[in-house]
C-alpha positions as CSV (number, residue, x, y, z in Angstrom):
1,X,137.8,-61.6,-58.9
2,X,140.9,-63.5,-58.8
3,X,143.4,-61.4,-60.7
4,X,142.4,-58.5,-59.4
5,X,143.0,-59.9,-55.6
6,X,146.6,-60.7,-57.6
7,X,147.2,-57.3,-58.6
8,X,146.2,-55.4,-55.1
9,X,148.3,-58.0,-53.1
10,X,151.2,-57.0,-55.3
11,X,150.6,-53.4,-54.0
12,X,150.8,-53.8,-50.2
13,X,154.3,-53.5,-49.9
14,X,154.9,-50.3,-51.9
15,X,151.6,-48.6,-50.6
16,X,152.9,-48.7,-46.9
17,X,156.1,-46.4,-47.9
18,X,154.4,-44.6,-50.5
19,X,152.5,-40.9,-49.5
20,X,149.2,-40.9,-49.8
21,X,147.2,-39.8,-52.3
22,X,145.7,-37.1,-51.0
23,X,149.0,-36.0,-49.9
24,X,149.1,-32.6,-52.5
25,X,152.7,-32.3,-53.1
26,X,153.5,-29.0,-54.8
27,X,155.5,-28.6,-57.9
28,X,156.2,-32.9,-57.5
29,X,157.1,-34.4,-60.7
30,X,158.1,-37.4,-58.7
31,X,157.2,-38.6,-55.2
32,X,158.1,-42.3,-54.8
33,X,161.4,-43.0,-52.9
34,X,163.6,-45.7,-54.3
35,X,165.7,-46.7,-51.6
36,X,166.0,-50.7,-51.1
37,X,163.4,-51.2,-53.4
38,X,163.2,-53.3,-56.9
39,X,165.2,-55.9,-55.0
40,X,163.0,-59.2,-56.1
41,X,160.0,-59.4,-58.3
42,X,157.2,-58.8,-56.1
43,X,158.5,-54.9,-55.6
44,X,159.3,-54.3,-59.1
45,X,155.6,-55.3,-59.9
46,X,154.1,-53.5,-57.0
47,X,155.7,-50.5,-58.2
48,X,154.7,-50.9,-61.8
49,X,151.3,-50.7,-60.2
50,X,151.7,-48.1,-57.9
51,X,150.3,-45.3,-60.4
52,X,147.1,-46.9,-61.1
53,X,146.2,-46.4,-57.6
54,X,146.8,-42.9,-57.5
55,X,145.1,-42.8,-61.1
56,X,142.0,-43.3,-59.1
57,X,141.9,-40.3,-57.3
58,X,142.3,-38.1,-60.5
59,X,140.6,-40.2,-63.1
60,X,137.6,-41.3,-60.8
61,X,135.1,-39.0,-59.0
62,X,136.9,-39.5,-55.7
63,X,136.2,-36.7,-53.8
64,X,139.2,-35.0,-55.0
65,X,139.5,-32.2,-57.1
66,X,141.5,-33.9,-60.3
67,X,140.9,-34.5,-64.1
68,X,137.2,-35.7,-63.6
69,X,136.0,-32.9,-61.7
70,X,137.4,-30.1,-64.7
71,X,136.1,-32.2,-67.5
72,X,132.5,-32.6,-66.1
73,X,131.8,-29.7,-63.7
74,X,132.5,-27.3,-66.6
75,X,129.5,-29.0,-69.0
76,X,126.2,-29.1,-69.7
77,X,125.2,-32.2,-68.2
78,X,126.0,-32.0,-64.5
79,X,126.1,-29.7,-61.5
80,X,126.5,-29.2,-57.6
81,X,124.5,-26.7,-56.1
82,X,124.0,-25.2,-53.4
83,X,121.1,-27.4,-51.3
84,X,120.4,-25.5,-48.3
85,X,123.6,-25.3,-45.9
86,X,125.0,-27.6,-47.9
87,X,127.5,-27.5,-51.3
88,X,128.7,-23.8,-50.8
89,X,131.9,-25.2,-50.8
90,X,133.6,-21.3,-51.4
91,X,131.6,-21.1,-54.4
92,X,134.2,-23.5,-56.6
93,X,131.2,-25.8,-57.8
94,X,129.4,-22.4,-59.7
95,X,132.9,-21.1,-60.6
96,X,133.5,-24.3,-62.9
97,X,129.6,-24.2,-63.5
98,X,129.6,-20.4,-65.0
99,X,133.4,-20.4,-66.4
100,X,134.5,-18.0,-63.7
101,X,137.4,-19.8,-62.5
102,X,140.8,-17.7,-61.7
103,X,144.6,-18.9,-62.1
104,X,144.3,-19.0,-58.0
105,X,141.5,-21.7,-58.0
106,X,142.9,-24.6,-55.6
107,X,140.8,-27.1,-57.5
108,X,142.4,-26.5,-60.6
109,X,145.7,-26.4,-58.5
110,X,144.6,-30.1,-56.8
111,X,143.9,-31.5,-60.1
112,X,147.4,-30.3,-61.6
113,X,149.4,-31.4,-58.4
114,X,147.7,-34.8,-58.2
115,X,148.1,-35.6,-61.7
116,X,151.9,-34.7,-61.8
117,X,152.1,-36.8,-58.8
118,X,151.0,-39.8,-61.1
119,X,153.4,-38.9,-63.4
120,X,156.2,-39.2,-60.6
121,X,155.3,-42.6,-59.9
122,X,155.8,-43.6,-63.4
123,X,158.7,-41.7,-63.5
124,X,160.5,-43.2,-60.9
125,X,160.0,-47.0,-61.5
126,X,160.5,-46.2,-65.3
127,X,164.3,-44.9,-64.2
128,X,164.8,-47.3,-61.8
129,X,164.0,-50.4,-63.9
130,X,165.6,-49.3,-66.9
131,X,169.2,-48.9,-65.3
132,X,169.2,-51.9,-62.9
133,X,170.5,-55.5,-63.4
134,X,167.8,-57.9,-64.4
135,X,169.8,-60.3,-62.5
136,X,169.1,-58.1,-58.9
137,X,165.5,-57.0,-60.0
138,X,164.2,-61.0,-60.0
139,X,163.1,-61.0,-63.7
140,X,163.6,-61.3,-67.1
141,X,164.8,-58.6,-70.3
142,X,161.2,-59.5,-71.4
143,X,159.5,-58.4,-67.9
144,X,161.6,-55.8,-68.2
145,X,160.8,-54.1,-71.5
146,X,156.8,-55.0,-70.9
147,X,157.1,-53.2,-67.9
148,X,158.8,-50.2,-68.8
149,X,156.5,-49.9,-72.2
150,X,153.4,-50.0,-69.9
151,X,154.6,-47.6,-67.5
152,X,155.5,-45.2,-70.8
153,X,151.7,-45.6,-72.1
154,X,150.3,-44.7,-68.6
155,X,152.7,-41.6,-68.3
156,X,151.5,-40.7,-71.6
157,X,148.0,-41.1,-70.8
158,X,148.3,-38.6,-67.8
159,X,149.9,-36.3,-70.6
160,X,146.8,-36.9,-72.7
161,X,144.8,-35.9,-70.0
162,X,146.8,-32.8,-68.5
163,X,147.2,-31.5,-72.4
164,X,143.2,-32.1,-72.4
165,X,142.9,-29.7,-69.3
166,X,145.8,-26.9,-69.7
167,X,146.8,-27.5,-73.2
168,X,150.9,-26.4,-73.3
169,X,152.5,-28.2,-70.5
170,X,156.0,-29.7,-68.8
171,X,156.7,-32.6,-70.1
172,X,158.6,-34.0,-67.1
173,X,159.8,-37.8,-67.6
174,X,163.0,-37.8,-65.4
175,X,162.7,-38.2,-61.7
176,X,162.9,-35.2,-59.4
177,X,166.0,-34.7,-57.6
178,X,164.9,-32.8,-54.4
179,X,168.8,-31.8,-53.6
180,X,168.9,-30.5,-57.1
181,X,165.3,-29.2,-58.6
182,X,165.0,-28.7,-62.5
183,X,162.0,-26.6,-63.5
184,X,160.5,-27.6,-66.8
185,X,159.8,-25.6,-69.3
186,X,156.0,-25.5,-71.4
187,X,155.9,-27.7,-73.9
188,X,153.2,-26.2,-76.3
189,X,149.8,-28.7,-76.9
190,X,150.7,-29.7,-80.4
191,X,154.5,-31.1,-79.3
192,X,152.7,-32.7,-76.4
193,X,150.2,-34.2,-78.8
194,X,153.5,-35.3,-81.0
195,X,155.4,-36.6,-78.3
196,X,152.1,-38.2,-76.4
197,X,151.5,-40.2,-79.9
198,X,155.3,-40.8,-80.6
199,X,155.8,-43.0,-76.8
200,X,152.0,-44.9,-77.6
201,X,153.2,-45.9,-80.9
202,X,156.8,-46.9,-79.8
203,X,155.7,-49.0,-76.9
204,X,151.7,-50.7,-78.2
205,X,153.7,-53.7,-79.3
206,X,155.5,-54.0,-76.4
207,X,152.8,-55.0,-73.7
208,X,150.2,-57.6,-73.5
209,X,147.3,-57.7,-75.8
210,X,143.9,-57.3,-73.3
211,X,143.5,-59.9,-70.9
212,X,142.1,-61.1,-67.5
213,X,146.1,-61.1,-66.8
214,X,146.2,-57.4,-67.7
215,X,142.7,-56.4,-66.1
216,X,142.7,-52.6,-64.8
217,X,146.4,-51.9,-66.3
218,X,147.7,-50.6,-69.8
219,X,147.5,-52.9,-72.7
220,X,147.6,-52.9,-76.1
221,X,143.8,-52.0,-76.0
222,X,144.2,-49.3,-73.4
223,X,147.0,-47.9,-76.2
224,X,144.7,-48.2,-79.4
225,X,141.6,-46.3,-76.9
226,X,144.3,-43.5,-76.5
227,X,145.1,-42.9,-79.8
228,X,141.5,-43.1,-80.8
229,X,141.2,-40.3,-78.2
230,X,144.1,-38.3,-79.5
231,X,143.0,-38.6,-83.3
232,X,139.4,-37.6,-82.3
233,X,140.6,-34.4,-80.8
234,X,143.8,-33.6,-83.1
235,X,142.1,-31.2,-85.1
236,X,141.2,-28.7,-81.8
237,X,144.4,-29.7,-80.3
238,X,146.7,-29.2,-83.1
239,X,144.8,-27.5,-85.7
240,X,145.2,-30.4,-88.2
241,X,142.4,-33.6,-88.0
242,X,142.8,-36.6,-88.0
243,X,140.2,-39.1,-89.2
244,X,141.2,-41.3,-91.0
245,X,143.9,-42.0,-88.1
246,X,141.0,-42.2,-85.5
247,X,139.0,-44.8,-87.6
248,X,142.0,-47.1,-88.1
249,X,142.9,-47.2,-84.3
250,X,138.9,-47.2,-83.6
251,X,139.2,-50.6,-86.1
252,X,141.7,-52.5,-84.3
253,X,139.1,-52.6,-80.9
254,X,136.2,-52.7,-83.1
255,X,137.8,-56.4,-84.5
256,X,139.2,-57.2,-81.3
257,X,143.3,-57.2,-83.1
258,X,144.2,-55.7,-79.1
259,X,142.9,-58.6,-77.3
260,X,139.6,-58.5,-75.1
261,X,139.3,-58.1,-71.1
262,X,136.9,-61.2,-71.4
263,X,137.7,-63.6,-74.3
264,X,137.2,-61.1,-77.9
265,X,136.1,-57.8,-77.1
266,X,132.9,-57.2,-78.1
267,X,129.8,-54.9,-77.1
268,X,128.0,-56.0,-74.0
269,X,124.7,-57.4,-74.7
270,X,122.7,-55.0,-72.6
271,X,123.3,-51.2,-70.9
272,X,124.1,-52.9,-66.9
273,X,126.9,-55.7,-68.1
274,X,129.3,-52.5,-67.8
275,X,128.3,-50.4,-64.5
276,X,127.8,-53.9,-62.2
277,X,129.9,-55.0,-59.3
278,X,131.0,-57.8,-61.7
279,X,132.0,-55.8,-64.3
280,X,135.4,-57.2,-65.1
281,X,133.2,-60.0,-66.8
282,X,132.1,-57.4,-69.2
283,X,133.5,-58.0,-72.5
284,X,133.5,-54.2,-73.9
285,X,135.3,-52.7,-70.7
286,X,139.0,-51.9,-72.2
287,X,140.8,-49.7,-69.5
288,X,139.5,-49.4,-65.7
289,X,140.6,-48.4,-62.4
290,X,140.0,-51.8,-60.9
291,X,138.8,-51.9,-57.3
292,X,138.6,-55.1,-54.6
293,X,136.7,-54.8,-51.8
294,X,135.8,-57.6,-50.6
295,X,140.3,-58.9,-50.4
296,X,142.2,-55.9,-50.5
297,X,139.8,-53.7,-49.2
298,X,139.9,-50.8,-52.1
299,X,136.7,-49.7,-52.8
300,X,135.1,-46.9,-55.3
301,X,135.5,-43.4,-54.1
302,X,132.0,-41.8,-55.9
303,X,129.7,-42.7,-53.5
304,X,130.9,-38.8,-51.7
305,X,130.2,-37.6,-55.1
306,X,127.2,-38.8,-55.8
307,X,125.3,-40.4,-53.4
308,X,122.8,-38.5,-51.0
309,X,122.8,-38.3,-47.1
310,X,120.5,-41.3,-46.9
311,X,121.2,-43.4,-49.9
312,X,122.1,-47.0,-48.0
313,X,118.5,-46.3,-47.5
314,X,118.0,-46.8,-51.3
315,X,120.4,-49.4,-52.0
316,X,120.9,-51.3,-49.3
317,X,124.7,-50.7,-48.5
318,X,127.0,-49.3,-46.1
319,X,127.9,-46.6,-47.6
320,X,126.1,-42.6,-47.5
321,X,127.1,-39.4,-49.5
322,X,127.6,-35.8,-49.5
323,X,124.4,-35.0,-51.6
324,X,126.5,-33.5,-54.2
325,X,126.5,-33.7,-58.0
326,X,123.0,-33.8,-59.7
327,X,121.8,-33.6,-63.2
328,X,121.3,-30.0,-64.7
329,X,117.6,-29.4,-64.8
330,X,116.4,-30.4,-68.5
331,X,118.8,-33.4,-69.0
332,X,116.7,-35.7,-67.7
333,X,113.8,-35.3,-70.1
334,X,116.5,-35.4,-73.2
335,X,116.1,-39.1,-72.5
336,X,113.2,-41.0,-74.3
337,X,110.1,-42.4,-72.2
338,X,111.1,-45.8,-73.5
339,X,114.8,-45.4,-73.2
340,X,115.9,-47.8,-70.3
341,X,119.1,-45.7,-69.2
342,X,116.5,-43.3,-68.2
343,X,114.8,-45.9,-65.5
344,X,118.6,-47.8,-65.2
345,X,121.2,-45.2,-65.1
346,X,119.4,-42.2,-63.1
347,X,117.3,-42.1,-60.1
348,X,114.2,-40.2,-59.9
349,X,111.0,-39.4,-58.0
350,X,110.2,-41.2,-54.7
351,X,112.7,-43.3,-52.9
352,X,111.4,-46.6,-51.3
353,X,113.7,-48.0,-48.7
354,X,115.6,-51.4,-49.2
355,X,114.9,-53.1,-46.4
356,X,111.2,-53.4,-47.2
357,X,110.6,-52.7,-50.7
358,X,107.8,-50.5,-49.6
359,X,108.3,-47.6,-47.0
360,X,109.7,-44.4,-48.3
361,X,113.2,-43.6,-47.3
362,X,112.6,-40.0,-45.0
363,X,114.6,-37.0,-45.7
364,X,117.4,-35.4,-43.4
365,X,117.5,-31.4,-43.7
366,X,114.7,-29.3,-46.1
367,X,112.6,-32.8,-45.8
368,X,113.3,-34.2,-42.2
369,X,111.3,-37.2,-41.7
370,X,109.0,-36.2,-45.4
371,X,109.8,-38.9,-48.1
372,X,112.6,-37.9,-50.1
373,X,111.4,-37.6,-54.0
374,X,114.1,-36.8,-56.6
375,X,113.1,-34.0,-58.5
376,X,114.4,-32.5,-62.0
377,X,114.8,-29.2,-60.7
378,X,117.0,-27.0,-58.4
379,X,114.8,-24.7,-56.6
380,X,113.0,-24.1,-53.3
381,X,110.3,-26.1,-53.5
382,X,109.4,-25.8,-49.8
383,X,109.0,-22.3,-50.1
384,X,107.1,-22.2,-53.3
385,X,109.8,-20.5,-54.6
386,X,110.0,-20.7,-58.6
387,X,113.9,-19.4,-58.6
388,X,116.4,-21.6,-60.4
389,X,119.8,-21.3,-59.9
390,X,122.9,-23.0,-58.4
391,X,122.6,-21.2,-55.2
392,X,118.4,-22.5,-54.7
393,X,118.8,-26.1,-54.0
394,X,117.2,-28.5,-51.2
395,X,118.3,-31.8,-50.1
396,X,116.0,-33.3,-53.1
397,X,117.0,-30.7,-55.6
398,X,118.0,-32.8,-58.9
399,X,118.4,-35.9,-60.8
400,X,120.6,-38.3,-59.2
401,X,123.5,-40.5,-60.5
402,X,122.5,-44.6,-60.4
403,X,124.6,-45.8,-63.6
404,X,127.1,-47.6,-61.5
405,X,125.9,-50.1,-59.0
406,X,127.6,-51.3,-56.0
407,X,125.2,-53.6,-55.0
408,X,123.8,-54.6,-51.5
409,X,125.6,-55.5,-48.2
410,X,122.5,-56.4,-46.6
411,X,119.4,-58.5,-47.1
412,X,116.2,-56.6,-48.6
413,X,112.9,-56.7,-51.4
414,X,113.2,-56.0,-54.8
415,X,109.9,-56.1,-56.8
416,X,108.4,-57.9,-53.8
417,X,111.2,-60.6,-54.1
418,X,113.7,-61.1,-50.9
419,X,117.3,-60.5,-52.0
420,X,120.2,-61.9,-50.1
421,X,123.3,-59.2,-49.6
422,X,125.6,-59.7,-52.5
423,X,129.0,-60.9,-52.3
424,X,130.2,-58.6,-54.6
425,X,129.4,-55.2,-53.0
426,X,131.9,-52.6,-53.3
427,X,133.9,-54.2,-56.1
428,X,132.8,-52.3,-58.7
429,X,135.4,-51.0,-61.8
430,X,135.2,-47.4,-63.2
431,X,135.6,-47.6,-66.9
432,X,138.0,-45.5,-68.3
433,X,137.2,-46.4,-72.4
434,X,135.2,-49.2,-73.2
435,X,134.2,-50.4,-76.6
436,X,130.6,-48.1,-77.0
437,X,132.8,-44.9,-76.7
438,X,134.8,-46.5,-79.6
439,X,132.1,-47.2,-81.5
440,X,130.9,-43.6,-81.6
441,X,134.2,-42.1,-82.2
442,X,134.9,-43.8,-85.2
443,X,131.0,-42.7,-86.4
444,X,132.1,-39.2,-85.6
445,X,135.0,-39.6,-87.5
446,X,132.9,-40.7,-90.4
447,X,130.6,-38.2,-90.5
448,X,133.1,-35.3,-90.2
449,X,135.0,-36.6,-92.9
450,X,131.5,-36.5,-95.1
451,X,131.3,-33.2,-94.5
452,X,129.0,-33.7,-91.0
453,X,126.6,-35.9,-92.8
454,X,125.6,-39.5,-91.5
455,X,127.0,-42.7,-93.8
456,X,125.3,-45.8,-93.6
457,X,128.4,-47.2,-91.8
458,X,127.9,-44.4,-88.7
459,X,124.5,-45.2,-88.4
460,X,124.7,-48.6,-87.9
461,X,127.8,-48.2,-85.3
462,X,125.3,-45.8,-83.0
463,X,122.6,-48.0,-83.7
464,X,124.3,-51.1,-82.5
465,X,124.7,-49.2,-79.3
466,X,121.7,-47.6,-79.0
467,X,119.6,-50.6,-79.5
468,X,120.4,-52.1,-75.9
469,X,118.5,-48.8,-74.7
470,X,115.3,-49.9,-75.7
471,X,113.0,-53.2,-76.1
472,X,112.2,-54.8,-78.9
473,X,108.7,-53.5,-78.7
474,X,110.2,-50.0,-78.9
475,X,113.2,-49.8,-80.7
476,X,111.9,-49.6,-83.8
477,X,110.5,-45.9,-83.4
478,X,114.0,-44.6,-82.2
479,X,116.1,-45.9,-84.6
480,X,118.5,-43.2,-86.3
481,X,118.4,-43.1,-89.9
482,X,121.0,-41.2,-92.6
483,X,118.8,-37.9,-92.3
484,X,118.0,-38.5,-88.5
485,X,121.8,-38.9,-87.0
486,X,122.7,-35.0,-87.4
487,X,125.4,-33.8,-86.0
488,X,123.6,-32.2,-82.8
489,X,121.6,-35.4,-82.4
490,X,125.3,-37.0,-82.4
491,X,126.1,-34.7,-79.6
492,X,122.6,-35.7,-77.8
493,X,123.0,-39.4,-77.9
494,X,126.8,-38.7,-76.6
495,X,125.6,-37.3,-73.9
496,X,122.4,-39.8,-73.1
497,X,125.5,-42.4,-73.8
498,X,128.4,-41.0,-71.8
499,X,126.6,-39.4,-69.1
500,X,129.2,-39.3,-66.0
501,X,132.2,-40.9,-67.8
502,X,134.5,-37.7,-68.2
503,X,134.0,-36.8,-71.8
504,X,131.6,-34.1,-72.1
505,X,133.6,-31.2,-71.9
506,X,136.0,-32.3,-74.4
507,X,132.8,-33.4,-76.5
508,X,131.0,-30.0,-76.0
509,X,134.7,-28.0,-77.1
510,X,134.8,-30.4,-80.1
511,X,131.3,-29.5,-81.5
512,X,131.8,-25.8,-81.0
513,X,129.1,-25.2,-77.6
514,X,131.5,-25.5,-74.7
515,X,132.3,-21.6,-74.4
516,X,129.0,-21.0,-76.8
517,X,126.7,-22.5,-75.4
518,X,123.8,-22.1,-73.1
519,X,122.1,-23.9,-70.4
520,X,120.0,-23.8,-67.4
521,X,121.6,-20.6,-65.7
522,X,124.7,-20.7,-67.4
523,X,125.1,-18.0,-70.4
524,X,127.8,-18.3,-72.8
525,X,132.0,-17.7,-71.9
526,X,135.2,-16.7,-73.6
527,X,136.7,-18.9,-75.8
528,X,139.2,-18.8,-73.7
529,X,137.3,-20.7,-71.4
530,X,138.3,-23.7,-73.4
531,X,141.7,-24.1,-71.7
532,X,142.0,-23.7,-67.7
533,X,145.1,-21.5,-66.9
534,X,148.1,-22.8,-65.3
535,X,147.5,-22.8,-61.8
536,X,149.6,-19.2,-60.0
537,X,150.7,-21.5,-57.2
538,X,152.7,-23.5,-60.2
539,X,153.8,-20.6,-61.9
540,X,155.1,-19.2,-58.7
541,X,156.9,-22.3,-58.1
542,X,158.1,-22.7,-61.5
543,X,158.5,-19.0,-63.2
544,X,159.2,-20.9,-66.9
545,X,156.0,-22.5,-67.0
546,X,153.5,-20.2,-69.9
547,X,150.1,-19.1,-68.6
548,X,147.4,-19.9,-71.0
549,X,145.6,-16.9,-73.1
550,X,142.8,-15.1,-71.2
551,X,144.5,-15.6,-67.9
């Protein structure tokens, strides 16, 4: 854990005069004052860094509404309902379930305000480094070109991501003046795609390959996973596609040309390497928000998300959740008998305490003092009632999230073996790309250019992957062949694969089901549907900005 207890020391001094997070400044572009600042080395870097703590609460399920919430909320994979007299929440959790969003939806205005916030602090140290003395800032012209190329790839990433959401948007990259505010015009999607590409491919050379050294921070990995991202969705975001583009980008991680966060980057040998509190030993990760418990004291922020009233029951942690987000009814059983993510990435049925490895863990509200058993269904079972909808839900109701582990904090039984707390709790990274999602998006790319037929080549890129899912007793039965790997089986293993990492919206709008679709209770939208609108509190704000059709 070493360079990450580097990289969060380097933050302390810019964090204490920064606003929070949370803090949902309207209409800011840019938020970080400059004042006294960049004076020795130490400030310059901690400001460099600055924006990839922020990034965690709009990348991240952190309990805030930003870019995670929008792209997996809207799908067909997950879901918070109602449970009881918990999860109403207004109704803004079956809004992005059903598509019934408005332009006055304050999530939608949270994500856009938090991710332009992100883009201020890039903004600012981008400015400030460019025009100071070397000499005054405490390091060298090459320091200072890596660092203003790295802060150019993450601003474009947050581009990437907002163009992902809204489509047309402002493409702010000078820092605000308060005294004297410029409003930004829209930018359509296509010249954001351009100009998103354009600063990726003008600065990848600039920065560090991968390394321990460049853990958790844009590299030239973190560059090549955005343009695999960008060339996979050209064709819906600019009408034009671009495979052949994808697959070349896809090829420089695939031979590990970027570097590796671990020695050459290569696919972990098993499906837990990546989601572990140890994780930044995995080998495949290639972009994370890094977090360091256990010395700077920054700590995932899913556990609200995710986790249910009485989970350090389960686990044997500290930490409890807001019984939120759950599988969609059906999605568990999409997942093989002998498919290990099922029994490693998702928890389900009875829940056996920690501390013993044998008493149930009891319910709190619907199943006070009854064990609590995880079911795949949203519905009243205590009543007997059959009706299944996001408004029906218990405490139990659902499928739960268990693909990233924190570990334990205390002592407990596992499989009737005692288990000593681990001194890695809480550290655990949230992957942002790693090397599997590359894998399958050059295979895509493949098969659309074959007219959405499986090559040998895809097959054996999904099958590499796959294979870690399953023993060698049982692989052999759910291999994918040329006439097995369809496109909508493409789409399944995607979403067996990428379950919780933030893609399934974008993957559901790419293969044509996202406003088509049906699901559980949700019935098909408008097209339209595939774009959020600009939030009114924006537009308000900033009468040049373009609502989106539909809106």
């Amino acid at each position: 854990m070493k360079n990450k207890s580097i990289i969060y020391s380097a933050l302390i001094a810019i964090i204490g005069m920064s606003s929070a997070c949370t803090k949902l400044d309207e209409n800011a572009y840019d938020v970080i004052p400059a004042d006294k600042f960049y004076t020795n080395k130490n400030e310059v870097l901690s400001a460099v860094l600055r924006p990839y703590t922020h990034a965690n609460a709009w990348v991240t399920p952190s309990q805030q509404d930003g870019w995670w919430r929008l792209a997996e909320m809207s799908g067909d994979q997950l879901a918070w309902p109602t449970k009881g007299p918990h999860g109403e929440d207004g109704g803004k959790w079956k809004r992005l379930h059903y598509h019934t969003w408005t332009v006055d939806e304050g999530g939608i205005n949270n994500a856009w305000s938090l991710m332009y916030g992100g883009v201020g602090y890039c903004n600012d140290p981008i400015a400030n480094i460019s025009t100071r003395d070397i000499a005054s800032m405490g390091i060298t012209q090459d320091e200072k070109n890596a660092y203003i190329s790295e802060l150019k790839l993450l601003r474009a990433f947050h581009f990437l991501k907002l163009m992902d959401l809204f489509g047309g948007i402002p493409l702010a990259t000078e820092p605000a003046d308060p005294a004297n505010p410029i409003y930004p015009t829209t930018t359509s999607r296509k010249e954001v795609f351009n100009f998103v590409e354009k600063e990726i491919l003008d600065n990848i050379n600039n920065v560090p390959k991968l390394s321990r050294a460049m853990l958790g921070r844009m590299s030239q990995a973190s560059g090549y996973a955005m343009l695999v991202e960008l060339y996979l969705n050209a064709e819906v975001w600019t009408g034009t596609a671009r495979w052949d583009d994808c697959i070349a980008a896809a090829d420089k991680l695939i031979t590990s040309q970027a570097g590796g966060q671990n020695g050459a980057m290569a696919l972990d040998p098993n499906i837990t390497d990546q989601f572990k509190n140890t994780n930044d030993l995995s080998k495949e990760v290639i972009f994370s928000i890094a977090y360091d418990y256990t010395r700077a004291k920054f700590e995932p922020s899913w556990t609200g998300e995710f986790y249910h009233f009485a989970q350090k029951d389960i686990y044997g942690g500290g930490r409890n959740g807001n019984d939120g987000i759950v599988l969609v009814p059906g999605v568990y059983t999409t997942y093989g008998t002998d498919d290990l993510r099922k029994t490693n990435w998702l928890l389900f049925g009875p829940q056996i305490k920690f501390a013993d490895g044998v008493s149930p863990v009891l319910g709190t509200v619907e199943y006070a003092d009854k064990p609590l058993s995880f079911v795949d269904n949203i519905q009243k079972n205590s009543k007997g009632s059959t009706v299944s909808t996001m408004s029906e839900g218990e405490e139990n109701s659902g499928v739960r999230f268990n693909k990233y582990k924190l570990g334990n904090s205390v002592a407990g039984i596992v499989n009737g073996v005692k288990v000593e707390p681990d001194p890695n709790y809480n550290n655990t990274d949230w992957n942002v790309y790693r090397l599997t999602w590359i894998y399958f998006a050059k295979a895509e790319a493949l098969m659309r250019k074959n007219g959405g037929a499986a090559t040998a080549d895809a097959v054996t890129l999904i099958n590499t992957c796959k294979q870690r899912a399953y023993t060698a007793a049982t692989w052999p039965a759910n291999t994918y062949t040329t006439a097995t790997l369809t496109m909508d089986e493409l789409l399944a293993e995607r979403g067996r694969e990428f379950i919780f990492e933030g893609f399934r919206r974008d993957d559901l709008i790419r293969f044509g089901k996202f406003t088509t679709g049906t699901w559980w209770d949700h019935t098909a939208s408008s097209a339209t549907k595939s774009l959020y609108p600009i939030p009114q509190r924006q537009r308000d704000l900033n009468p040049k900005l373009t609502q989106n059709p539909g809106y």
